[in-house]
VMD Tcl script that draws the C-alpha trace (Angstrom):
set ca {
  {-8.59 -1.25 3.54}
  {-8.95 -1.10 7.19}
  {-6.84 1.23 8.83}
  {-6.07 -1.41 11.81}
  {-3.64 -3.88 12.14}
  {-4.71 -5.44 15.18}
  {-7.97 -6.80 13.54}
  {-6.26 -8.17 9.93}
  {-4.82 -11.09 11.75}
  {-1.54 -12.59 10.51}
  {-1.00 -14.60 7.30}
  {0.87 -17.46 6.85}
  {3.27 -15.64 4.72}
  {7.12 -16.46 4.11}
  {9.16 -13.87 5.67}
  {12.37 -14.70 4.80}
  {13.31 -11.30 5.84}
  {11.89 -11.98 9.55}
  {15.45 -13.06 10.36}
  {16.95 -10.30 9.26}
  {14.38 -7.86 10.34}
  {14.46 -9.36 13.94}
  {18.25 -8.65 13.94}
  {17.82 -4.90 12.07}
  {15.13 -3.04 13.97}
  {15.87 -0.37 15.70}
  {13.53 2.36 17.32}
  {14.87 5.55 14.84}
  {13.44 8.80 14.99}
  {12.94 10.97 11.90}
  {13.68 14.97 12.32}
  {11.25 16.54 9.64}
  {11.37 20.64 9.58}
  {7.29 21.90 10.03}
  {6.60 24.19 7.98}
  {4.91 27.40 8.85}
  {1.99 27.41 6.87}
  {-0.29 25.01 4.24}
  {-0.09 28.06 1.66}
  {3.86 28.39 1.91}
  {5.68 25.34 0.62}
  {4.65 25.72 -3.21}
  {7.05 27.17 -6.36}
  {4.61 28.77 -7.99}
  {6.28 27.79 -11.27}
  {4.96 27.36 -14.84}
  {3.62 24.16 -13.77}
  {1.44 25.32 -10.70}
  {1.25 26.72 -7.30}
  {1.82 23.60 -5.82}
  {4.89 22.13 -7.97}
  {8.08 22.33 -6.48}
  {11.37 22.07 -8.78}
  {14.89 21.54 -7.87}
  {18.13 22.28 -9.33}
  {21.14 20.08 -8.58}
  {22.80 23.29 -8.09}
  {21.06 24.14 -5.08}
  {22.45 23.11 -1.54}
  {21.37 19.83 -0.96}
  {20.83 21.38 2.82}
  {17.82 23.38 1.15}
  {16.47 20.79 -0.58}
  {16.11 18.40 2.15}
  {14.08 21.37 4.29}
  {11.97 21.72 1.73}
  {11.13 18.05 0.87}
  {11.22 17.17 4.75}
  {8.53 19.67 5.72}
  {6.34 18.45 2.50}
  {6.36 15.30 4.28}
  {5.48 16.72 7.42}
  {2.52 18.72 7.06}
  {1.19 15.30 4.72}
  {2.81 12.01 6.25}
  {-0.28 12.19 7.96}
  {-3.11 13.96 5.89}
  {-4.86 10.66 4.33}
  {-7.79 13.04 3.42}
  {-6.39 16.39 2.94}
  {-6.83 19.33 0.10}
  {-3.77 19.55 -0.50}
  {-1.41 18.08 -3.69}
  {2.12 18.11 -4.51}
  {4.54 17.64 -7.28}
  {8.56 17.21 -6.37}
  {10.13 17.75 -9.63}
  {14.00 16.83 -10.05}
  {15.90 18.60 -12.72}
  {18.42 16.91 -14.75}
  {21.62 16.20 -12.76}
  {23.07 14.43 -8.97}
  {21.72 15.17 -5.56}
  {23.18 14.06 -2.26}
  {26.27 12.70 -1.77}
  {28.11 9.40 -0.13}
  {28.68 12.15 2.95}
  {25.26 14.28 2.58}
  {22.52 11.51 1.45}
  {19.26 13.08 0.41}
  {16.19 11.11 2.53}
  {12.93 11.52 2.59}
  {9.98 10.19 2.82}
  {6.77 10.52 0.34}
  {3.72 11.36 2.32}
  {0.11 11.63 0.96}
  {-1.17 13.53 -2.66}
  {2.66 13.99 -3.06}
  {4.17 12.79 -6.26}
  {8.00 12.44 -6.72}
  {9.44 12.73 -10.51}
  {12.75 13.38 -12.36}
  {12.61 15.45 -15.03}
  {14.94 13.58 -17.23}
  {14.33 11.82 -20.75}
  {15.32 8.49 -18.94}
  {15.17 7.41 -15.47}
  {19.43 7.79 -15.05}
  {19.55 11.42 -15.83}
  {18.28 12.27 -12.10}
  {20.17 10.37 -10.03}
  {19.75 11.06 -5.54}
  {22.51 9.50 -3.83}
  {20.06 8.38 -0.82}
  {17.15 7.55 -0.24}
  {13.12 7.97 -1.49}
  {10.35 6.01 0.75}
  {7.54 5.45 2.49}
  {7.82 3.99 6.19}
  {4.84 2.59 7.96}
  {2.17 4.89 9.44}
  {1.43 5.06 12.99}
  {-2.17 5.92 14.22}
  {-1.87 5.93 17.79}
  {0.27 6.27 20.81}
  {0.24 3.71 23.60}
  {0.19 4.40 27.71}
  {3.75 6.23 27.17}
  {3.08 8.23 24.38}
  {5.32 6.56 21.82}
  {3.56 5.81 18.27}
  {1.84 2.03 18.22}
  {-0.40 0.29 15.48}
  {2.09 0.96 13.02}
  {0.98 0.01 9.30}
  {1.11 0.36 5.66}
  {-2.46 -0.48 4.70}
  {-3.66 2.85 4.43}
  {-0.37 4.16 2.69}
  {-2.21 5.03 -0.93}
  {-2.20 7.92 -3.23}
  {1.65 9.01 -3.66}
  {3.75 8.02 -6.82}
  {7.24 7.79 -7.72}
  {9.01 7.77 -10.97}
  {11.67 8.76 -13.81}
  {14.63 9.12 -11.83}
  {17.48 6.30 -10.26}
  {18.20 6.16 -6.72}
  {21.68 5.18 -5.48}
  {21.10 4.28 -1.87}
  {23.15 6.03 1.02}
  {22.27 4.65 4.18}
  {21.95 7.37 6.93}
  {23.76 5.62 9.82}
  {20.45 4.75 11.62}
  {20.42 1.05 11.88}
  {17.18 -0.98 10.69}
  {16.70 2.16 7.96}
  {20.10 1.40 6.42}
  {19.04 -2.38 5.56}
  {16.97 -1.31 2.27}
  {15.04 1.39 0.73}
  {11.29 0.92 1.88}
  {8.19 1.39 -0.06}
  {5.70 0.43 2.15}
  {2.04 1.37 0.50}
  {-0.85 0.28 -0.52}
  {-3.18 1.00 -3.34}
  {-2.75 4.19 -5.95}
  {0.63 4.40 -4.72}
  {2.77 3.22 -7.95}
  {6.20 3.41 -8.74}
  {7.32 3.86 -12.44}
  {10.33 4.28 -14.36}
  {13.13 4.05 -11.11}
  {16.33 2.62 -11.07}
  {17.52 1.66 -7.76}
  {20.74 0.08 -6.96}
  {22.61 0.03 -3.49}
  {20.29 -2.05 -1.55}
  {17.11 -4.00 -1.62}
  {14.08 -2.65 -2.04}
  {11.58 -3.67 0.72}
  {8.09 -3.30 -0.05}
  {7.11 -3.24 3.57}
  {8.39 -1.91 7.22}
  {10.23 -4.02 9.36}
  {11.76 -1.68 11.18}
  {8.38 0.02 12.67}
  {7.38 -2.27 15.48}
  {8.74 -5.53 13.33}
  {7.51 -6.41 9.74}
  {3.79 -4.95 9.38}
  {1.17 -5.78 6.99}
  {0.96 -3.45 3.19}
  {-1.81 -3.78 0.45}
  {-0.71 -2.75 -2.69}
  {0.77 -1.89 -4.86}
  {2.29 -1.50 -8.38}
  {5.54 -1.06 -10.15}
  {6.02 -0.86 -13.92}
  {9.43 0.18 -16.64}
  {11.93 0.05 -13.57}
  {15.06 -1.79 -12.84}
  {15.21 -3.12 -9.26}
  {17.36 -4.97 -6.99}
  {16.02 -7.56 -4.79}
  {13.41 -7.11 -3.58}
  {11.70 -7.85 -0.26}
  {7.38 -8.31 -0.68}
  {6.81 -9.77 2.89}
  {4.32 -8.67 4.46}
  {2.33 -7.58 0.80}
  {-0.84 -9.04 0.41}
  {-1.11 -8.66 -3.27}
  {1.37 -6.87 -5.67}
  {1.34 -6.44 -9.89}
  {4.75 -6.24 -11.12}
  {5.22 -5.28 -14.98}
  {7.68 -5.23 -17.74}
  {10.23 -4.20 -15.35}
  {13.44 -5.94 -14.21}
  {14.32 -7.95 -10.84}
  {17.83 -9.20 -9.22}
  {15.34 -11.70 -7.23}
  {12.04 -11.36 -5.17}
  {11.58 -13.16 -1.75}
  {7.74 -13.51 0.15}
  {4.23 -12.60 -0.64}
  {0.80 -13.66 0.92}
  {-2.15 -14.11 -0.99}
  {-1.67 -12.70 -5.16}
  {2.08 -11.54 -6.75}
  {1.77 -11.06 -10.24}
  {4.45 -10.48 -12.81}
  {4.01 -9.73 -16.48}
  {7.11 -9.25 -19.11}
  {9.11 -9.22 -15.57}
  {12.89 -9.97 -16.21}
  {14.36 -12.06 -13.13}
  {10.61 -12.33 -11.88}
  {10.09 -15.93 -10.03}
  {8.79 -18.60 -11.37}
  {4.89 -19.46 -11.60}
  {3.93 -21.05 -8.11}
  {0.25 -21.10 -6.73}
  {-1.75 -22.83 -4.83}
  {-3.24 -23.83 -1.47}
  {-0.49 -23.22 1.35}
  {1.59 -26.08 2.74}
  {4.69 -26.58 5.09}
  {6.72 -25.47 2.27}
  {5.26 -22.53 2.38}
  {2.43 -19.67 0.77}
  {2.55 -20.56 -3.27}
  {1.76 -17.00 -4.35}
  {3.73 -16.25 -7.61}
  {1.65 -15.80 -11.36}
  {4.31 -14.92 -13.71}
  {3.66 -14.23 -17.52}
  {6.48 -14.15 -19.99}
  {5.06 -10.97 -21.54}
  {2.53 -8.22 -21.14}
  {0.73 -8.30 -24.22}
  {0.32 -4.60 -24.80}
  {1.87 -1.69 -22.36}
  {2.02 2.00 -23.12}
  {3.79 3.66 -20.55}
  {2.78 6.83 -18.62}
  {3.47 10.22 -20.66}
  {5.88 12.34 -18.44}
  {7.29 15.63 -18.23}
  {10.84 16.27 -18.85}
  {12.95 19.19 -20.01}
  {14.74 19.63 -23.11}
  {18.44 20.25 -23.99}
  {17.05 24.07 -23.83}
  {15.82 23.20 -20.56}
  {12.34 23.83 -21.86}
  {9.15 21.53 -19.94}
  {7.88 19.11 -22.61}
  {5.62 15.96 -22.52}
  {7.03 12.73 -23.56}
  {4.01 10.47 -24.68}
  {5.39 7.12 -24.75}
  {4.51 4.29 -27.55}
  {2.66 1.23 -27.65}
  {4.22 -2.16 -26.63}
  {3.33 -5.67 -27.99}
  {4.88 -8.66 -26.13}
  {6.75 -5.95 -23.69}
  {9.33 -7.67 -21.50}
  {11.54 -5.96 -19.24}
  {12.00 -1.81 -19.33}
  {11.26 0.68 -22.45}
  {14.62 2.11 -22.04}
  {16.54 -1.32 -21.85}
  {17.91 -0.61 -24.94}
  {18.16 3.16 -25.10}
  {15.31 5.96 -24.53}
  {11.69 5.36 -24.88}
  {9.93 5.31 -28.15}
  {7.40 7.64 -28.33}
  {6.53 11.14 -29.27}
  {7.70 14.36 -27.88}
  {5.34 17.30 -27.33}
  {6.18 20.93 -26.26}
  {4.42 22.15 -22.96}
  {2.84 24.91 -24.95}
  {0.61 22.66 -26.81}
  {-0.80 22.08 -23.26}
  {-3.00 24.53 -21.01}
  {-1.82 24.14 -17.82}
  {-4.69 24.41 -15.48}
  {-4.33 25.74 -12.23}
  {-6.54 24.64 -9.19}
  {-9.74 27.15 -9.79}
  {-10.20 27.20 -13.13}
  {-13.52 26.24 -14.21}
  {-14.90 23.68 -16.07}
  {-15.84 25.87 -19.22}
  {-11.92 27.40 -19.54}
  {-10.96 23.54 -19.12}
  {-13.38 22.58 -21.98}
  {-12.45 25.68 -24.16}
  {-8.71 24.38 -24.27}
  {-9.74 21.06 -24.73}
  {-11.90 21.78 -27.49}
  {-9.54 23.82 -29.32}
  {-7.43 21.09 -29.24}
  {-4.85 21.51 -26.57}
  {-3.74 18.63 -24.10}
  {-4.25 19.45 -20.42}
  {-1.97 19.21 -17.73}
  {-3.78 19.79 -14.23}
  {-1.29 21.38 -12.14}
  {-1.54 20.21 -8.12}
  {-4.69 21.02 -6.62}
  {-8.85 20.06 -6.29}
  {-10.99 21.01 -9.40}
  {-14.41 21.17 -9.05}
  {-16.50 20.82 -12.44}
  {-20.01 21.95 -12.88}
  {-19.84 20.39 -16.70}
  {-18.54 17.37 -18.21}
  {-14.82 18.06 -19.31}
  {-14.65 16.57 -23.40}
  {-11.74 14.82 -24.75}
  {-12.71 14.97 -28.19}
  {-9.42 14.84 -29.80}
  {-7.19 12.00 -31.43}
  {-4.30 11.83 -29.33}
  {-5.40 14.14 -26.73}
  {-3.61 13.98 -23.67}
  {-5.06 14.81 -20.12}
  {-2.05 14.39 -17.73}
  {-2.17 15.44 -13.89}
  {0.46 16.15 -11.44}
  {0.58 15.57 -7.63}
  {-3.06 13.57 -7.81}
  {-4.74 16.41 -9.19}
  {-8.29 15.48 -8.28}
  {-11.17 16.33 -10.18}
  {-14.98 16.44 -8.08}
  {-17.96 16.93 -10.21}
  {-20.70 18.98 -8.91}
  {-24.50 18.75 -9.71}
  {-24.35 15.63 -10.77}
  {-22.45 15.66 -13.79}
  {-19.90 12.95 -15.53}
  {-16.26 14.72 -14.68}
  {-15.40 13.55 -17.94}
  {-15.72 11.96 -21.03}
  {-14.38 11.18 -24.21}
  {-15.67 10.61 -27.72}
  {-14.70 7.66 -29.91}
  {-11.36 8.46 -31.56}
  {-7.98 6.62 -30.75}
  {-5.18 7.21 -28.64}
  {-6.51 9.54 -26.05}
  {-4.27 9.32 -22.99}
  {-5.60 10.07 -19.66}
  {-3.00 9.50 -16.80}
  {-2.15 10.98 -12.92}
  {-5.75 11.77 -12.22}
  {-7.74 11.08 -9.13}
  {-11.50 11.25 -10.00}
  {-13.61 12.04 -5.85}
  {-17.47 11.78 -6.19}
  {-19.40 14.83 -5.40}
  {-22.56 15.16 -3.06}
  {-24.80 14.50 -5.93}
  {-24.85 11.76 -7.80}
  {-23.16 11.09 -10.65}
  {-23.84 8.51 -13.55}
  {-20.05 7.78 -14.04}
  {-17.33 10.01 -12.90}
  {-15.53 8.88 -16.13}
  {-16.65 7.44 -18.98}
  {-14.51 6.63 -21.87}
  {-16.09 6.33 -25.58}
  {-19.59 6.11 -26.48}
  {-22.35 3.90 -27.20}
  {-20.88 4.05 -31.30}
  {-18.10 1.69 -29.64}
  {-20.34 -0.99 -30.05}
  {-20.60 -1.46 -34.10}
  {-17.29 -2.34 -34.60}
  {-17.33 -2.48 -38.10}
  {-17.79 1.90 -38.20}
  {-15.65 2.71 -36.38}
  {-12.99 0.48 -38.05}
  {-14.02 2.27 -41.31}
  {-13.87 5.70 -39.45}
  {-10.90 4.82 -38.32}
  {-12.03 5.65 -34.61}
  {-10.61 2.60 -33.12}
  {-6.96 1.73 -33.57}
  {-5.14 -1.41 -32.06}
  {-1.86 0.15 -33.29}
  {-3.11 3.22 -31.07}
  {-4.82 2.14 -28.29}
  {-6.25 4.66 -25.38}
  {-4.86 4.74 -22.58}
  {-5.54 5.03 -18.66}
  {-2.61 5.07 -16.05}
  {-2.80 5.62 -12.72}
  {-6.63 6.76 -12.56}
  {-8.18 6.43 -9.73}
  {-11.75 6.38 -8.09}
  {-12.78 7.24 -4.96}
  {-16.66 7.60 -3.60}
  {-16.51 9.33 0.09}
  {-14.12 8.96 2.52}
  {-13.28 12.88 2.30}
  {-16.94 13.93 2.51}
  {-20.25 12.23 1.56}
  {-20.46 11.42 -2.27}
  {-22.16 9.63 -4.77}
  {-21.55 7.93 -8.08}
  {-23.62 5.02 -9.69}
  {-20.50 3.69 -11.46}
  {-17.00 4.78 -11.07}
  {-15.18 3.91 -14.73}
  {-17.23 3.09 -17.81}
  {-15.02 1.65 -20.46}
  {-17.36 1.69 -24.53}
  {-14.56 2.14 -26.53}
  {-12.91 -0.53 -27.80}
  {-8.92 -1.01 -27.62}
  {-8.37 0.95 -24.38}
  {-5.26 -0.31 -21.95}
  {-6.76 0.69 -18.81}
  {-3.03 0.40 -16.76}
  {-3.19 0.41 -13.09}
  {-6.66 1.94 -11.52}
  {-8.14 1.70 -8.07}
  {-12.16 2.40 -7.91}
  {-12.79 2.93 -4.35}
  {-15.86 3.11 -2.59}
  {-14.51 4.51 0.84}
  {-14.60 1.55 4.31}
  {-13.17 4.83 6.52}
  {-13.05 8.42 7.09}
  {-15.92 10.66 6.76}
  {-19.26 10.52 4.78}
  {-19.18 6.55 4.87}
  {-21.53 4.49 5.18}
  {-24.41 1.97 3.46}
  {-26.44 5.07 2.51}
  {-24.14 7.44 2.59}
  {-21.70 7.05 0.09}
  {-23.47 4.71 -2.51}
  {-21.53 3.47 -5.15}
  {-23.17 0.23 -7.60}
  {-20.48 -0.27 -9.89}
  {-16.76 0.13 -9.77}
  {-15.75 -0.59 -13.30}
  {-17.85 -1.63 -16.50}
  {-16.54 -2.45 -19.36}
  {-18.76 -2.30 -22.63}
  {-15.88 -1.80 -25.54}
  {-14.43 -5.03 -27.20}
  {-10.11 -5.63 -26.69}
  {-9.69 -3.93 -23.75}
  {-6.73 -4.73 -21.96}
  {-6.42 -4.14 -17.80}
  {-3.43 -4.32 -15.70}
  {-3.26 -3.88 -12.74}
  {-7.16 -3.58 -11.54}
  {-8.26 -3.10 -8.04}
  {-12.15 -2.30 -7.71}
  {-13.19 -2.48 -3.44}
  {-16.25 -2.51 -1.52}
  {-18.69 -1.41 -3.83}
  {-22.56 -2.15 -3.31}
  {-23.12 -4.39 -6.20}
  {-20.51 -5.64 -8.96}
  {-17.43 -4.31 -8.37}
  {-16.68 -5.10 -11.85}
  {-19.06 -5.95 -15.04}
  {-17.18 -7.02 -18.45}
  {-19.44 -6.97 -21.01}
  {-17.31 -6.43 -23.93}
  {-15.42 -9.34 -26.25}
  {-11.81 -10.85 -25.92}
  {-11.16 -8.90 -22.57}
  {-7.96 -9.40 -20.70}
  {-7.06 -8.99 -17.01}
  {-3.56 -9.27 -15.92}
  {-3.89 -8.58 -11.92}
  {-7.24 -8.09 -9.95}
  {-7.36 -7.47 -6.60}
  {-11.09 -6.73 -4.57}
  {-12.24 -6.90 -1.40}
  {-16.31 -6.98 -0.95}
  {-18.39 -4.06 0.89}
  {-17.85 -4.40 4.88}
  {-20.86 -2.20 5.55}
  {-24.14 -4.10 4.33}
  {-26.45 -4.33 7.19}
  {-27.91 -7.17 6.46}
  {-28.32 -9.75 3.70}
  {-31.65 -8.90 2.89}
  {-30.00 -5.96 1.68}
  {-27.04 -7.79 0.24}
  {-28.51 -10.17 -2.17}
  {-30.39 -10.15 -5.54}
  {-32.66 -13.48 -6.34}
  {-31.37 -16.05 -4.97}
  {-27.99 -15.52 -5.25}
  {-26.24 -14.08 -1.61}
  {-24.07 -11.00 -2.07}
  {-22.59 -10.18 -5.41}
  {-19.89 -10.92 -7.24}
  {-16.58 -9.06 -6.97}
  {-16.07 -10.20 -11.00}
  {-18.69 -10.89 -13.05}
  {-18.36 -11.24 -16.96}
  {-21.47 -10.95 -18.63}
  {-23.34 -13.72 -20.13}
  {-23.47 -13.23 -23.66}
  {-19.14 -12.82 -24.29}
  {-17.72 -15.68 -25.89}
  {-14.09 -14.73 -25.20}
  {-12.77 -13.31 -21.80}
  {-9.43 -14.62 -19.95}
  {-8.08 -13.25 -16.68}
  {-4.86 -13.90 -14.29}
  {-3.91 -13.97 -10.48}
  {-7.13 -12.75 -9.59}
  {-8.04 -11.83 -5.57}
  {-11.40 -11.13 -3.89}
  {-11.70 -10.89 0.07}
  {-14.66 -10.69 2.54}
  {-15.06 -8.33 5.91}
  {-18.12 -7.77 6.52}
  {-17.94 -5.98 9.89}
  {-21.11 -4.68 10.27}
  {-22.81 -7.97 10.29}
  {-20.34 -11.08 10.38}
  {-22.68 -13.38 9.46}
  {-23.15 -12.48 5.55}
  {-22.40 -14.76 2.80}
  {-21.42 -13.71 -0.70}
  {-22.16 -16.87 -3.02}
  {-19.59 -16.39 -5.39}
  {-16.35 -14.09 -6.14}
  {-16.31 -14.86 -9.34}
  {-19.38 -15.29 -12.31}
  {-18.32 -16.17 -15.68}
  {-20.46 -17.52 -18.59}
  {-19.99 -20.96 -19.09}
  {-18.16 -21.10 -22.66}
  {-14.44 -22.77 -23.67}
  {-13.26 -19.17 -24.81}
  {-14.11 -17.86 -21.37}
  {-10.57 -18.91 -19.06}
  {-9.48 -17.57 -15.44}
  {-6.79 -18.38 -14.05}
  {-5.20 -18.19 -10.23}
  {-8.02 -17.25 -8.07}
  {-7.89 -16.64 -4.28}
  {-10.75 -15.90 -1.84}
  {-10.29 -14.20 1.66}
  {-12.33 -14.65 5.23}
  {-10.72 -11.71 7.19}
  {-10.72 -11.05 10.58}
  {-13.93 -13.24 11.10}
  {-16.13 -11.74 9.62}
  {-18.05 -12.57 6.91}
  {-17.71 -15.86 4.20}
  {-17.26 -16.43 0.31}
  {-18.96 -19.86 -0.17}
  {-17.26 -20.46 -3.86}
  {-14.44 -19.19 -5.98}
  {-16.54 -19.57 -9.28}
  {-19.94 -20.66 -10.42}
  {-19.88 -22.75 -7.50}
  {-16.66 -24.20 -7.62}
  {-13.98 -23.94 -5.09}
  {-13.90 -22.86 -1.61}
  {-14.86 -21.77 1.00}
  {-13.45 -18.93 2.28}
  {-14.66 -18.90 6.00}
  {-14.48 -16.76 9.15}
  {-11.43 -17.29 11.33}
  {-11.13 -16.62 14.90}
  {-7.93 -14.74 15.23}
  {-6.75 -14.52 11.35}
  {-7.48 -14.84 7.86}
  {-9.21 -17.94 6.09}
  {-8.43 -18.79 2.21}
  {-8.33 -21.00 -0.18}
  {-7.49 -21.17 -4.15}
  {-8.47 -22.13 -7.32}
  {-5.40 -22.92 -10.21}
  {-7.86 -22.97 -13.20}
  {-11.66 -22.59 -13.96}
  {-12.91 -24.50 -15.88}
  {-11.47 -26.98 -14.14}
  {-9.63 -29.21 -16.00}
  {-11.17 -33.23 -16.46}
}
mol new
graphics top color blue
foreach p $ca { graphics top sphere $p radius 0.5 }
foreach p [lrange $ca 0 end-1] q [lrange $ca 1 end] { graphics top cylinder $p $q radius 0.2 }
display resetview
């Protein structure tokens, strides 16, 4: 994502909050408390340097300092070193007369420490508010946005909103982000929720963004250019632009898309059910108040929240089964505790790797808080995992090193593949599927790096819920040569299940599915802006590459409310021929597709195989255009 406004133009999108915003924004300034050094705001706790834990005992005076100059030294810090976990015992903070509100800046992740998401309960306020990157002539902030508001996370605790007598702020509780910025488990009741800014310079654009296992009030998607919504529950849901997806959504709207008319953007794909779901594991503390891991179950046909009807299923599993790693430690201490058989929970912090970290383990769990971020060096995979079921990788952010990598992770092995041993081995469970949440990719952007494919799926029945591969448009060590990335995500291994998939601005495929009766729910993509020219953007005959491409041989593939966009600043003029490549075959089904011309610059000629579109350069705005169903029916 761009981190402009100006040049996105503005989508024909149905604010039915611009009304309301119009009337509600006010100019409000934030006090946040600086603090006095990078080094001093962490705990130190069992649970690393860099996690902070509060007691509902404490004055809620103290615990706004501390979470208010968290935000300041990262509100701003898109590529910064430095992570954060705000943990939330058990119990009430804030109060009708002292709200707690604050804001969630960068690498910062926000979590009650509760069984369920009611046993932490803030009477106030959690967000995110749009980013401003500049000032204008008089020094006040100007191109205010949300579309570089990624890598932050929310969950496990309810939020009763308390407004904080400012106006515009006390109309809703804002989450205005973008990618790798998910919200899971939350209750909030009080307000709406608003999923963008309307009070910073008027309703600004977002790109995200996910939300799974909550309960939420209405909620305002606006300005949201895409958003994946899942087994979750909604009082109502007003707007969108281009691709909002629900799946096992309670309250979710009803299924609505196609090309825009008078009547409005038709945006909505809404499944009854998610066909399989396995939540996030989380850490929570006992009636002892002891830190365990709660490792939650598998789903089939989820609809609305795990808790609906009391806590989670799932298994519970003491903290010291788990070596904590602290930022540091090296890559053989990680692999010793992994190979012994302990889970691993990466405390806050950057962990370089000079050897492949194994999960070799049934069940193994590799959890991180506060984006613990993992960079291989030399040119090894960061990690890796053999063929046995029900590993669980979650909370990790996986940042290419200067040498290139073959994958920076890679889950099962080539074994995957004969189907039939590993069902006798029992290697491969459907009952026990692996699991990714909230993984994410990123090649450059914080310094130069290099990774021939981001996420390699072999094994077969993996749930791969809610990833963003990124190959870096901004920041530093960008560029066609600089930060090369081929492939966001491949996947080899039959039954895997994705939802919530965005894969951007990678160099060739940004994602290959090779593997039988694959499932997306939710795909959003944009193309790579920097090619230089389409000599070096093409292979045969074929102009660009695909954002999607399912390999030739499957027999069985289906997809829904897929997105792919073009910007190809660098030269306008570039064509991709298709977003989407599928093999020709009755078992192989999209459905919901939407192509993108940003900003002028750059054009998708067809949705699929040559059918549908264009999408085509737009003086001033955004060009697109739909396809319901491919094949198409006679």
């Amino acid at each position: 994502m761009l981190p402009r406004n100006r040049g996105r133009g503005r989508p024909r999108t149905r604010l039915a909050a611009a009304a309301l915003a119009a009337a509600l924004v006010t100019t409000v300034a934030v006090a946040v408390a600086t603090p006095a050094s990078a080094g001093g705001l962490g705990s130190g706790t069992e649970l690393g340097p860099n996690t902070i834990v509060f007691d509902p005992s404490m004055p809620v005076e103290q615990i706004q300092a501390r979470v208010d100059a968290v935000n300041a030294q990262q509100r701003d810090a898109e590529f910064s070193q430095n992570r954060y976990a705000l943990l939330f015992k058990p119990g009430t903070y804030g109060t009708a007369e002292r709200p707690l509100r604050f804001q969630v800046g960068y690498y910062t992740e926000v979590a009650g420490l509760g069984r369920n998401p009611g046993d932490v309960v803030i009477n106030g306020a959690v967000e995110v508010y749009n980013r401003c990157l500049e000032t204008d002539a008089n020094g006040n902030p100007s191109n205010c946005l949300a579309l570089v508001n990624f890598w932050r996370s929310l969950s496990n605790l309810k939020i009763q909103f308390v407004g904080g007598g400012d106006g515009c702020r006390d109309s809703a509780n804002f989450w205005a982000v973008s990618q790798a910025a998910p919200m899971r488990r939350v209750e909030i009741a009080g307000a709406n929720l608003s999923l963008m800014d309307y009070c910073s310079a008027g309703p600004q654009f977002a790109s995200g963004g996910y939300i799974a296992d909550s309960t939420m009030p209405f909620v305002v998607s606006g300005s949201q250019q895409q958003f994946y919504t899942r087994d979750s529950s909604v009082a109502g849901w007003s707007n969108g632009v281009w691709n909002q997806v629900f799946s096992g959504v309670e309250g979710a709207p009803a299924t609505d898309f196609g090309e825009p008319d008078d009547a409005g953007v038709h945006a909505y794909t809404t499944l009854d059910t998610t066909p399989a779901s396995r939540e996030k594991p989380y850490v929570y503390t006992d009636e002892r108040g002891k830190y365990r891991v709660f490792v939650p179950s598998v789903r089939k046909d989820a609809r609305g929240t795990s808790y609906a009807g009391g806590a989670t299923a799932g298994r519970s599993v003491p903290l010291s089964d788990f070596y904590v790693a602290k930022p540091g430690d090296s890559a053989r201490k990680l692999n010793t505790a992994l190979l012994s058989g302990k889970n691993l929970l990466l405390s806050p912090g950057i962990y370089h790797v000079d050897q492949t970290l194994l999960v070799t383990r049934k069940d193994q769990v590799v959890l991180g808080l506060g984006l613990a971020t993992i960079i291989p060096d030399r040119g090894v995979t960061a990690m890796r995992t053999l063929d046995v079921p029900g590993v669980v990788i979650a909370g990790i952010m996986f940042d290419a090193g200067a040498k290139r990598s073959e994958s920076l992770l890679t889950v099962g092995t080539a074994l995957s593949k004969v189907d039939g041993l590993l069902r006798k081995q029992k290697l491969s469970s459907t009952s026990n599927p692996t699991a990714l949440q909230d993984v994410f990719f990123r090649i450059g952007g914080d310094h130069a790096g290099a990774a021939t494919n981001s996420l390699v799926v072999n094994a077969n029945n993996v749930i791969v819920d809610h990833t963003w591969a990124w190959r870096a448009d901004h920041g530093t060590g960008v560029g066609w040569d600089v930060n090369p990335g081929d492939y966001g995500v491949v996947v080899n291994g039959n039954d895997v299940l994705a939802t919530g998939l965005f894969a951007e601005h990678y160099k060739k495929y940004n994602l290959v599915w090779n593997g039988e009766r694959g499932r997306t729910i939710f795909f959003q993509n944009e193309l790579p802006y920097d090619p230089p020219n389409q000599a070096a953007w093409k292979h045969g005959t074929t102009l660009g590459w695909a954002a999607y491409k399912v390999g030739d041989h499957v027999r069985t593939h289906e997809a829904w409310g897929l997105g792919s966009y073009i910007y190809t600043n660098v030269d306008p003029t570039l064509h991709a021929t298709n977003a989407f490549e599928v093999p020709e075959r009755p078992g192989v089904k999209l459905h919901h597709m939407v192509i993108v011309s940003l900003n002028n610059a750059g054009t998708i000629d067809h949705v699929v195989n040559g059918v549908g579109g264009p999408a085509l350069p737009q003086e001033g705005g955004s060009h697109w255009t739909t396809l319901t169903e491919y094949p198409v029916a006679d």
